[in-house]
VOTORDREN-873145 format. One record per residue (C-alpha): residue in one letter; x negated, y, z. Coordinates in Angstrom, 1 decimal, decimal comma. Layout:
   res       px       py       pz
     A        X        Y        Z
...
This chain:
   res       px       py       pz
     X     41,3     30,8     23,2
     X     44,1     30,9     26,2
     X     46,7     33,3     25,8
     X     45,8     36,1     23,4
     X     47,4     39,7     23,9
     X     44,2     41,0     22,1
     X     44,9     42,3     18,4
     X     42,4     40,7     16,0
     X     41,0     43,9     16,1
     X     40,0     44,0     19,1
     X     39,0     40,8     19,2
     X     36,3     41,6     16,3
     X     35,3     44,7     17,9
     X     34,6     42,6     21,2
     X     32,5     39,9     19,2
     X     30,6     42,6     17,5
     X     29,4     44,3     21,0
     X     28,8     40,7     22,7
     X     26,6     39,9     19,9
     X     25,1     43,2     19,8
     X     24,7     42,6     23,9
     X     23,2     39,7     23,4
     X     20,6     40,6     20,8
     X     19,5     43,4     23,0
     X     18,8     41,5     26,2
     X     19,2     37,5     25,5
     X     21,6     35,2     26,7
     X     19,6     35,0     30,0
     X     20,1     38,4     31,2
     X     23,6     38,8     29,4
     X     26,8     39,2     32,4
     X     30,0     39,3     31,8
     X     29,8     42,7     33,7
     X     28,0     43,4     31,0
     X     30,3     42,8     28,6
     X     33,2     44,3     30,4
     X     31,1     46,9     30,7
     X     30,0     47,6     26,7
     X     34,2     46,8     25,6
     X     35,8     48,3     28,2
     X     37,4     45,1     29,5
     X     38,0     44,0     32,5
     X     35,5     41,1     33,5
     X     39,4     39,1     35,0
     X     40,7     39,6     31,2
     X     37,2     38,4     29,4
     X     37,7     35,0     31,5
     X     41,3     34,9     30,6
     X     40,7     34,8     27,6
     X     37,5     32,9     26,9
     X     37,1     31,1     30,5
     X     33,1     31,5     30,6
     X     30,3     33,1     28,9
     X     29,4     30,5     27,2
     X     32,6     29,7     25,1
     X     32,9     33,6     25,1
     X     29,8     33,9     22,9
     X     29,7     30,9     21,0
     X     33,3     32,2     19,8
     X     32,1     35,4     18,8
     X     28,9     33,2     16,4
     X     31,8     31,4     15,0
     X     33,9     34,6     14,1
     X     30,5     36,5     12,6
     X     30,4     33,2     10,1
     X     31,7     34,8      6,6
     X     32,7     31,4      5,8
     X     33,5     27,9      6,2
     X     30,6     25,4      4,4
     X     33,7     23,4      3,5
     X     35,9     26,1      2,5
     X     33,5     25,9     -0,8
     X     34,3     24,0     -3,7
     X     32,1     24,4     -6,9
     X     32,8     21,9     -8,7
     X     28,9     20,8     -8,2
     X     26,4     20,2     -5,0
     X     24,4     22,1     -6,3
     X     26,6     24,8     -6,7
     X     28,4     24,7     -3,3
     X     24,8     24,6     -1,6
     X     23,6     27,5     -3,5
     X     27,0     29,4     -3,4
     X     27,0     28,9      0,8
     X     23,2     30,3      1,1
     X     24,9     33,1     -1,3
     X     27,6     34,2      1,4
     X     25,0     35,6      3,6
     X     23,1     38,9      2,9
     X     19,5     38,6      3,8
     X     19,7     41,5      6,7
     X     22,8     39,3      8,2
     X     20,5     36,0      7,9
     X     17,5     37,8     10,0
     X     20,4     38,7     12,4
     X     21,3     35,3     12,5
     X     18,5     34,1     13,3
     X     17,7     36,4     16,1
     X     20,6     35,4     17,7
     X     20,3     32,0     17,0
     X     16,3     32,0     18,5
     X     17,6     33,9     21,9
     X     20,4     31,1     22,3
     X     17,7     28,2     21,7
     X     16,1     28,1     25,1
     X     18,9     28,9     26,7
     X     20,9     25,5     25,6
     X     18,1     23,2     27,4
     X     19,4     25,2     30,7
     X     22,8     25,6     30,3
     X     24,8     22,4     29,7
     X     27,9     24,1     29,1
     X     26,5     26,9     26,4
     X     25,2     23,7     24,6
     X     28,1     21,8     24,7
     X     30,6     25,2     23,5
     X     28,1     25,5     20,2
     X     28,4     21,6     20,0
     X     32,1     21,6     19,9
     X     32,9     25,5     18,5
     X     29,9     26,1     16,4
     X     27,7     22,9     15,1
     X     30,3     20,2     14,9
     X     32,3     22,3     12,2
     X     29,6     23,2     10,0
     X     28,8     19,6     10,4
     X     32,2     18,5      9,1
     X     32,2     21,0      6,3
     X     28,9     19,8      4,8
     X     29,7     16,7      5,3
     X     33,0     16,9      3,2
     X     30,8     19,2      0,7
     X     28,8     15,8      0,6
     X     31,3     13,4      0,1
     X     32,7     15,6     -3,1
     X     29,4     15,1     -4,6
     X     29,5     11,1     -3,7
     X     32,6     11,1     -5,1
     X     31,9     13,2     -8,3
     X     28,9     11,0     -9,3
     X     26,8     13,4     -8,5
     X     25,2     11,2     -5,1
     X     25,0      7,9     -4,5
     X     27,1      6,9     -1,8
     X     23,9      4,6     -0,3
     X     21,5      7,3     -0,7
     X     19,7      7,0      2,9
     X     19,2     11,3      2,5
     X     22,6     11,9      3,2
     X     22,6     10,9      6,7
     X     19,6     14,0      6,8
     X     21,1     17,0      4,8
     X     21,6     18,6      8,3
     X     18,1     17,9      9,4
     X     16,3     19,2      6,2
     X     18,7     22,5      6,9
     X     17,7     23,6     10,0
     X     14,3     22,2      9,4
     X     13,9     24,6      6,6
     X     14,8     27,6      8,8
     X     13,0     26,8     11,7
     X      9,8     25,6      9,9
     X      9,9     29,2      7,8
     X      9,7     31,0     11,3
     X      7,1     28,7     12,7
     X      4,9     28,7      9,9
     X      5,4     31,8      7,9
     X      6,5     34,2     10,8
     X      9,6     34,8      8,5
     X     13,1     34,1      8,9
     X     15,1     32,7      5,9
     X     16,3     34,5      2,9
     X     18,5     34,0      0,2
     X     15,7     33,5     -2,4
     X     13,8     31,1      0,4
     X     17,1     29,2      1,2
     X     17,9     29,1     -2,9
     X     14,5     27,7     -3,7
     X     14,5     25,8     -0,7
     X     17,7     23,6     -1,8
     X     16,1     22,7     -5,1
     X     12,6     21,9     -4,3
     X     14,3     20,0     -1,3
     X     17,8     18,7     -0,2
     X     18,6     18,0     -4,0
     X     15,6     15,9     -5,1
     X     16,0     14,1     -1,8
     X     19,4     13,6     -2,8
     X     18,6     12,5     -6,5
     X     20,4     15,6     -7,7
């Protein structure tokens, strides 16, 4: 962010009604009028602030994340995996994954929405399984040469995509639960 004069109150309420704004009519068709419009902001003060749409709401995805991946420590992969597919409820995961299917085709368009969930939303929770991976390595638990560990990402959002593509369904806890070990754990040797 720039220079913040908003209250972290305010900020939260603003990410709440740009998410809500952009579930309703997709990235697309979201303004920053919009937006101005729905918090009562000025559009001069949302730019300020946030400097385009795009960092705007890939800011407010990062702050509806109830956690870090690598802000969870176990003691065990299996249960960091398990305990991060347990911070969601399943209501928040559909939501999730609404937003998440409106930003999709809007990435291949818009360079700079890609690269702000790059940088703001992907590369972090890339770090923070990462370091949840290299605990296991170094607990035993994985061995560092297994050739899966480059693909834990993958199989991740393979798993939620494929649910929606085959079943029609977005993930769920029980989904994502039995999903890690009929999955990413055998694949790790776990």
């Amino acid at each position: 962010m720039r220079r913040s004069r908003i209250t972290p109150e305010r900020e939260a309420e603003l990410y709440a009604a740009v998410l809500d704004l952009l579930r309703e009519v997709g990235y697309e068709a979201l303004t920053m009028d919009a937006i101005a419009a729905r918090t009562k902001s000025s559009k001069a003060t949302l730019y300020r602030q946030w400097g385009s749409k795009p960092e705007l709401i890939v800011r407010a995805l990062r702050a509806n994340k109830p956690v870090s991946i690598e802000d969870i420590d176990t003691g065990s992969l299996r249960g960091d995996l398990l305990e991060s597919a347990n911070r969601s409820d399943d209501c928040q995961m559909e939501r999730d994954a609404a937003l998440m299917r409106s930003l999709f085709h809007a990435i291949h368009e818009n360079p700079e929405l890609h690269q702000a969930l790059r940088q703001l939303l992907i590369e972090p929770e890339i770090t923070g399984l990462n370091e949840l991976l290299r605990r296991a390595v170094e607990r035993g638990e994985v061995a560092a040469d297994n050739p899966a560990l480059d693909y834990v990402i993958h199989m991740m959002v393979g798993g939620f995509v494929a649910r929606d593509l085959i079943e029609d369904r977005t993930v769920d806890r029980e989904f994502l639960r039995s999903y890690i070990d009929a999955v990413i754990l055998p694949a790790l040797g776990v």
